[in-house]
PABASE-428446 format. One line per 8 residues: number of its first residue (from 0); their letters; for each residue x, y, z of N, C-alpha, C. Coordinates in Angstrom, 2 decimals. Layout:
# PABASE-428446
NUM) A) X Y Z X Y Z X Y Z ~ ...
***
This chain:
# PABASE-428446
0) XXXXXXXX) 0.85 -1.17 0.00 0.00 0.00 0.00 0.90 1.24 0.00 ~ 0.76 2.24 -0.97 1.59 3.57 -1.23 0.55 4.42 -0.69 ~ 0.24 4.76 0.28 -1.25 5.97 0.03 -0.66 7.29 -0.27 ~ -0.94 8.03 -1.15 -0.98 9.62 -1.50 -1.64 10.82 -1.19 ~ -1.33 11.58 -1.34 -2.16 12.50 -0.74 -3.41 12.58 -2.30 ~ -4.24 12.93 -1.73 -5.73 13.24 -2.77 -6.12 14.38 -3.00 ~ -6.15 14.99 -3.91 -6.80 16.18 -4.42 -7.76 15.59 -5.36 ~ -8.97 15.93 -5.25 -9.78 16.72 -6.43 -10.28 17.74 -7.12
8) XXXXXXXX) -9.91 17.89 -7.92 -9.95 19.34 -8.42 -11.26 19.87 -9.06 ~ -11.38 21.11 -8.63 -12.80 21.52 -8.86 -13.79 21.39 -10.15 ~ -12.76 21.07 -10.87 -13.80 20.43 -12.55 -13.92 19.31 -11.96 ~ -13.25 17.84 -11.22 -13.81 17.00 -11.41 -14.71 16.86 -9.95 ~ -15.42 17.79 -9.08 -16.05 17.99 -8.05 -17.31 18.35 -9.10 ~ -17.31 19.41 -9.90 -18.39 19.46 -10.85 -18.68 18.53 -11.82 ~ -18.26 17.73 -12.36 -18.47 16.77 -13.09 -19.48 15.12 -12.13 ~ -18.57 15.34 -10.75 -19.68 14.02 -10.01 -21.23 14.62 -10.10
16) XXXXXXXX) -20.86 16.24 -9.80 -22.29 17.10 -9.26 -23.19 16.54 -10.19 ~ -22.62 17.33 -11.78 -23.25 17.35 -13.14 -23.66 15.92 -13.64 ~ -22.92 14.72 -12.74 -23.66 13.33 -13.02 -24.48 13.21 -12.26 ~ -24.81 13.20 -11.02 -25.71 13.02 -9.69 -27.21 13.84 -10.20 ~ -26.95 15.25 -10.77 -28.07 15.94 -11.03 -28.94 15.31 -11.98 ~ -28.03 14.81 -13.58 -28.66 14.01 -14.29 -29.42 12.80 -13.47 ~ -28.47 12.27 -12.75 -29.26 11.01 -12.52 -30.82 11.37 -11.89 ~ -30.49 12.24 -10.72 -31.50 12.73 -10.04 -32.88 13.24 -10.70
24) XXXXXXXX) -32.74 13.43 -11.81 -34.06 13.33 -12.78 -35.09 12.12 -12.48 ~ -34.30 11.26 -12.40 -34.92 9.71 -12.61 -34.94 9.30 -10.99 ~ -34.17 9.52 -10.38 -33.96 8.74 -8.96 -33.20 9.56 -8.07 ~ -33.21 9.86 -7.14 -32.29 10.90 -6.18 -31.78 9.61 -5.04 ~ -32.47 8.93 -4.94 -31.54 7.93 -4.07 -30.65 7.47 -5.00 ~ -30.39 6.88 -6.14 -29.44 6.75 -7.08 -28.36 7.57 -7.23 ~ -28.69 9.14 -7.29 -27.67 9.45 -7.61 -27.11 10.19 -6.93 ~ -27.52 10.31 -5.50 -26.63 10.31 -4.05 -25.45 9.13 -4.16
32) XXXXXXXX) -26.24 7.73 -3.92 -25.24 6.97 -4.07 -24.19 6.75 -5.11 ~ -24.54 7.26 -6.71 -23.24 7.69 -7.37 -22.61 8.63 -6.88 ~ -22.87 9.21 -6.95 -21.90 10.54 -6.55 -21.07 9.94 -5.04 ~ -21.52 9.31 -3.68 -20.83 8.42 -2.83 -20.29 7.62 -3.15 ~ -20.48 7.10 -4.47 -19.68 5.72 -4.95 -18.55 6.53 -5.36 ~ -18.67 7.57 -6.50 -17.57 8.16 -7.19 -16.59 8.71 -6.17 ~ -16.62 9.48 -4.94 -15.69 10.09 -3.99 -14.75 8.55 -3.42 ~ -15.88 7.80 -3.45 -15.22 6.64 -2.46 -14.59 5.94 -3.24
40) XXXXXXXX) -14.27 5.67 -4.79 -13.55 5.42 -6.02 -11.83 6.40 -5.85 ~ -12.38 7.89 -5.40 -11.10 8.95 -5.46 -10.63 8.16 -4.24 ~ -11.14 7.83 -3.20 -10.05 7.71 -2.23 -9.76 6.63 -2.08 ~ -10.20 5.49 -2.71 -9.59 4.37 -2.87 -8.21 4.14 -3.87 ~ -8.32 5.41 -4.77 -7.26 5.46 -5.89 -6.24 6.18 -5.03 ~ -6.21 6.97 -3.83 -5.39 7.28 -3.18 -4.31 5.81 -2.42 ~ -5.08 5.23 -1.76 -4.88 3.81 -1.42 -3.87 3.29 -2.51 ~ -4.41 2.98 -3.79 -3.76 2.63 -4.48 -3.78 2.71 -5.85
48) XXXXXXXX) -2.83 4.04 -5.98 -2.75 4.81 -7.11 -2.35 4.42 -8.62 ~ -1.76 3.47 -8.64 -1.32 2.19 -9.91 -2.73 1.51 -10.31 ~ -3.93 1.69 -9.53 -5.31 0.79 -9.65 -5.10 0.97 -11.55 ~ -5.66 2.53 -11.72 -5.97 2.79 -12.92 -5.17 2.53 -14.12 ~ -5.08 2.69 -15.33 -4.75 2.46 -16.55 -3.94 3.52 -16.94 ~ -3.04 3.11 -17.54 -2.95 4.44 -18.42 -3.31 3.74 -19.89 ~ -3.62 4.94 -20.58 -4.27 4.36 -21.72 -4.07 5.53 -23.05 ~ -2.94 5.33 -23.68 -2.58 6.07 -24.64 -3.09 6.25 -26.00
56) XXXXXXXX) -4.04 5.43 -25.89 -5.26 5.47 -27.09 -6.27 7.13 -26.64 ~ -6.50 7.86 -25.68 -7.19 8.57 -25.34 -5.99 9.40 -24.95 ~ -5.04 9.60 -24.45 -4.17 11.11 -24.49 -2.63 10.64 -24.21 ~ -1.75 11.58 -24.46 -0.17 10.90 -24.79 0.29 11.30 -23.37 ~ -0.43 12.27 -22.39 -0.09 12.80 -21.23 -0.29 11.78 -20.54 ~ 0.45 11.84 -19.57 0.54 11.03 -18.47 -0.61 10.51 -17.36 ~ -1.70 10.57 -17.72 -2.96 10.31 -16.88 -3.24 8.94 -16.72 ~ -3.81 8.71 -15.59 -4.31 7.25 -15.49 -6.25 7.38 -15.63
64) XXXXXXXX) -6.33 5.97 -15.89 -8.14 5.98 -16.01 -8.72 4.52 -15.66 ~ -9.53 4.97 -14.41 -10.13 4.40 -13.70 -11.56 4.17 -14.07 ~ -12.00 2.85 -13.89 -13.90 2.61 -14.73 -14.41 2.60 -13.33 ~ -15.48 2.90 -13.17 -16.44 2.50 -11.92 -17.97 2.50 -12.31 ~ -18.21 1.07 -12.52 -19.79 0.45 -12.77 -19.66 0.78 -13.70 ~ -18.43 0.27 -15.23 -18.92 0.18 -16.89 -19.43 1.48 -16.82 ~ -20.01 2.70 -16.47 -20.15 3.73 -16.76 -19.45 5.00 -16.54 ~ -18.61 4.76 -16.03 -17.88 5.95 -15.59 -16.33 5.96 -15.30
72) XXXXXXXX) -15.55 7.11 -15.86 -13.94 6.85 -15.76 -13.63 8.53 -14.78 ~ -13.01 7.54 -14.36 -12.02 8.70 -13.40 -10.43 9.19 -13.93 ~ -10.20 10.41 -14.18 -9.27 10.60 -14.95 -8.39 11.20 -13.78 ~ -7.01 10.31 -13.83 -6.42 10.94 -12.77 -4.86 11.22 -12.70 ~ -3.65 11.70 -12.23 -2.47 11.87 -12.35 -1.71 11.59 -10.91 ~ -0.88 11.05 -11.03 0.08 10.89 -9.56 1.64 11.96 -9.97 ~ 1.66 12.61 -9.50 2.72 13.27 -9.27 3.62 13.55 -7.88 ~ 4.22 12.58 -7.67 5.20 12.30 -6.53 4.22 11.65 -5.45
80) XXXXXXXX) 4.26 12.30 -4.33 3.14 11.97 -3.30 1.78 12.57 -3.20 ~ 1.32 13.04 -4.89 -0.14 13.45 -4.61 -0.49 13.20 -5.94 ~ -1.88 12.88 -5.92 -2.93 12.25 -6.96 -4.08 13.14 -6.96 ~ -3.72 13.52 -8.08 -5.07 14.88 -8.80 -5.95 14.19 -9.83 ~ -7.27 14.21 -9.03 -8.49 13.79 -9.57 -8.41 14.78 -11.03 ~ -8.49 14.70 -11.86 -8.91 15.89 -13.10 -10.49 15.93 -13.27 ~ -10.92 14.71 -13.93 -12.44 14.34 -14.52 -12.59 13.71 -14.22 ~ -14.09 13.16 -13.97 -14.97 12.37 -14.17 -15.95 12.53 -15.21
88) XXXXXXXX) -16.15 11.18 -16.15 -16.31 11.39 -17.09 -17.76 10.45 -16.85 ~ -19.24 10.30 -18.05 -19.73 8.98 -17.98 -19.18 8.87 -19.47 ~ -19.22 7.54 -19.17 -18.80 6.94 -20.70 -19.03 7.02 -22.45 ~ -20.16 7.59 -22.15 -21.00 7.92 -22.91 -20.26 9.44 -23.72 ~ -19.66 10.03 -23.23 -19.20 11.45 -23.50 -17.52 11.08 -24.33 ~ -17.33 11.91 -24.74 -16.29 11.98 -25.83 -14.64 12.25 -25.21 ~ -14.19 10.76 -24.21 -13.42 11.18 -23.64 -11.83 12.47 -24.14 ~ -11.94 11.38 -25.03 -10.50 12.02 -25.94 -10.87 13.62 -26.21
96) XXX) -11.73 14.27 -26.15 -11.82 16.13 -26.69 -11.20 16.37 -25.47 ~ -10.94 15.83 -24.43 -10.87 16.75 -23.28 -9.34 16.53 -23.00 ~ -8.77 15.82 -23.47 -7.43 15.82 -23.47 -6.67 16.48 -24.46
***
């Protein structure tokens, strides 16, 4: 176990929001618990920061990417002893523009 320090950064604090709200159309107990699933995803990637991928098909930068429930990637970076949440993405959206 390496644990890091955790940041999330305020786009990807708006991006859980901007999923939770969608969901919340349909279900608000649902998408409380996404949005609790997704934080508890960031600090598990603190735990252990190698979890995610890197995946050079979607950007040449150094990011890792994390799935949680087939719908959703967590886009994230380790730089020494701290791990910066960037995005959260749902799958559905066009990861690669944002890199």
């Amino acid at each position: 176990m390496n644990k890091v320090k955790l940041n999330i950064t305020d786009q990807a604090k708006s991006d859980i929001r901007l999923i939770a709200k969608f969901i919340a159309k349909d279900n608000k107990i649902a998408a409380k618990n996404t949005s609790t699933l997704l934080y508890k995803q960031c600090k598990d990637l603190a735990m252990y920061p190698k979890l995610g991928s890197l995946r050079s098909d979607f950007t040449y930068k150094d990011f890792r990417f994390s799935i949680v429930k087939k719908r959703y990637v967590i886009a994230y970076k380790v730089d020494g002893n701290n791990l910066y949440i960037s995005r959260v993405f749902s799958v559905y959206q066009d990861i690669c523009s944002f890199f």
